[in-house]
N, C-alpha and C positions, 0 to 999 in steps of 0.2 A: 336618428333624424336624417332624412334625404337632404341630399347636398345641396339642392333649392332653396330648402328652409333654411341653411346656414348659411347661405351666398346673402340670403336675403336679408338675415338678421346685420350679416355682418355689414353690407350694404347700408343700410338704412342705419348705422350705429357709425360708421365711418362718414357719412355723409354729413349726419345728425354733427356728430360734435367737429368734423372739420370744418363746415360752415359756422355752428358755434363759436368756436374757438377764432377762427377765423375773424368775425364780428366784434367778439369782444378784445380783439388786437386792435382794430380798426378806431373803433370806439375810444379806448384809452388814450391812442395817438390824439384824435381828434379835440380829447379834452385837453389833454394835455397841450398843446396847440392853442386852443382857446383861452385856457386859464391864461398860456405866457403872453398874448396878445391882449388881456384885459388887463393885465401886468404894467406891459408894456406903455396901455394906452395912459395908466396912474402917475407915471413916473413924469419928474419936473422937466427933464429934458428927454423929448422919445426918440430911441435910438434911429440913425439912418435912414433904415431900413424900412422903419414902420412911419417914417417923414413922405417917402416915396410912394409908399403904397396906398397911403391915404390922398397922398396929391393925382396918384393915376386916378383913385376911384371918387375924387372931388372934380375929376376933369371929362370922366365917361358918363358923370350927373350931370351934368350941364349942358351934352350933346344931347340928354333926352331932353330934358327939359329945359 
């Protein structure tokens, strides 16, 4: 096999699954992230955190509209 065709395979297999892989890191984080924020938003008293974040984005709703 000429070294083209093996640059190329290896290429295109290195690319393939580091963006793969890559994505599905991304993903997981994100759900994860979601899931504790829908968590969050169930619970009787919502931590700090998630008091504030909702009062910034109750307060950049109101500058649009």
């Amino acid at each position: 096999m000429p070294f083209s065709w093996t640059a190329s395979i290896g290429f295109f297999l290195g690319f393939a699954f580091g963006v793969g892989c890559a994505l599905a890191v991304m993903y997981s984080i994100y759900m994860g992230g979601y899931r504790a924020a829908l968590r969050d938003s169930q619970l009787p008293a919502p931590p700090e955190r998630y008091r504030k974040v909702m009062e910034k984005l109750s307060a950049q709703q109101n500058k649009k509209g």
